[in-house]
C-alpha positions in Angstrom: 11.5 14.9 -31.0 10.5 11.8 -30.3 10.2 11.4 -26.2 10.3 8.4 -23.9 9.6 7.2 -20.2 12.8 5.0 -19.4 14.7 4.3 -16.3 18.2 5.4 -15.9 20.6 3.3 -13.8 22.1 4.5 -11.0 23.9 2.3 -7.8 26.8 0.3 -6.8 27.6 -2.7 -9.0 25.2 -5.9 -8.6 22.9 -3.5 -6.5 21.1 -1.6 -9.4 18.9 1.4 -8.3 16.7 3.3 -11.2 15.5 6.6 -11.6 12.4 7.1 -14.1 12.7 9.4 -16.5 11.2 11.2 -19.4 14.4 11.7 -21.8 14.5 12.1 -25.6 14.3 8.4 -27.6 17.8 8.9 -29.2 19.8 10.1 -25.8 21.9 7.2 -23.9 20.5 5.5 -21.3 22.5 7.2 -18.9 22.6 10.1 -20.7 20.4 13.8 -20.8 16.7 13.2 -19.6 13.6 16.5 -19.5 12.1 15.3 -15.9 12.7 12.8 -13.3 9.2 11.3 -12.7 9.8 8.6 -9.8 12.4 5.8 -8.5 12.5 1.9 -8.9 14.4 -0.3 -6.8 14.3 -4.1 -7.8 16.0 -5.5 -4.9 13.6 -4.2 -2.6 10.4 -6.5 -1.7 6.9 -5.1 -1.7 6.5 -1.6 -1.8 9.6 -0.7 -4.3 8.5 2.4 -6.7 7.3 5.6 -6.2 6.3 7.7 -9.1 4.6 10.5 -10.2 1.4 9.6 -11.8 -0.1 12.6 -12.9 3.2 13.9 -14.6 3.6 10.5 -16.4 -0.1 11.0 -17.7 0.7 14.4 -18.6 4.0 13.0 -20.6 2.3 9.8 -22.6 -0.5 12.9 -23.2 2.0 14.4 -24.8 3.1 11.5 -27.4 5.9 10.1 -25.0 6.4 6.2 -25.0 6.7 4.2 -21.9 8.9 1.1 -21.7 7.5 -2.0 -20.9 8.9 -2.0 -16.9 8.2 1.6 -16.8 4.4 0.6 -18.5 3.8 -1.7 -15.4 5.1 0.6 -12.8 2.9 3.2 -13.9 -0.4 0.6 -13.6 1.3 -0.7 -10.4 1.8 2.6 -8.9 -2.4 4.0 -10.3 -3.7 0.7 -8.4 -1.7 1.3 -4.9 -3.1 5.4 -5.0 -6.6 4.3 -5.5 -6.3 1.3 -2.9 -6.1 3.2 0.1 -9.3 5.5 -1.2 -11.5 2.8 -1.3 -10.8 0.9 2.2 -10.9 4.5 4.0 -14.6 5.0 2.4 -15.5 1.3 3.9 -14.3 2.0 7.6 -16.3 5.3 7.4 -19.5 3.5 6.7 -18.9 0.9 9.3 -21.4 0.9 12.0 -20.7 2.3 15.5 -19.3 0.2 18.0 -21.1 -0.7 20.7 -18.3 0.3 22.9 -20.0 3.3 23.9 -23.0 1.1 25.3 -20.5 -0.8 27.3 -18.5 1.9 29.0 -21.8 3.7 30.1 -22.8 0.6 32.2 -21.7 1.3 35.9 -19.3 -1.2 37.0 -20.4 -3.9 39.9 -20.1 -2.1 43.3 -17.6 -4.0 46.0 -18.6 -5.0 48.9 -16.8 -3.9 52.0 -15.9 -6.4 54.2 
């Protein structure tokens, strides 16, 4: 059985919405799928996917064949999960602020008058 990562369309006319999905090569488009992995949605700017990377590794480990949209999403989606990794290390190894230093300062005292 020969087994591909696809998306399924789903949504109103004009306003398309995809699922991903790891379905047999000779189903329909529409048709029987083996696992949802992750949505797409085209009209939406920026952040438009989500997708389960680990299962999509596990399926293309497995001999499946990813479109070419579905190929990018997965690359797409592997960059933005290891993004957020690398700029949490970096505020971690910032130095301390020297707010501390400041708020231990007694403020000027008022004169009475």
């Amino acid at each position: 059985m020969a087994v591909s990562i696809r998306l399924r369309r789903e949504g109103a006319k004009n306003r398309p919405y995809y699922k991903i999905v790891v379905a047999d090569s000779r189903s329909p488009r529409d048709g029987k799928f083996i696992e949802i992995i992750g949505t797409y949605d085209p009209k939406t700017p920026g952040n438009n996917s989500s997708l389960k990377v680990e299962r999509a590794e596990y399926w293309i480990s497995k001999g499946a064949q990813p479109s070419d949209t579905v190929r990018s999403l997965i690359k797409r989606n592997k960059k933005r999960t290891t993004a957020p990794e690398t700029s949490s290390h970096d505020e971690q190894a910032a130095p301390p602020s020297t707010e501390d230093e400041v708020s231990s300062e007694s403020p000027p005292a008022k004169s009475a008058s």
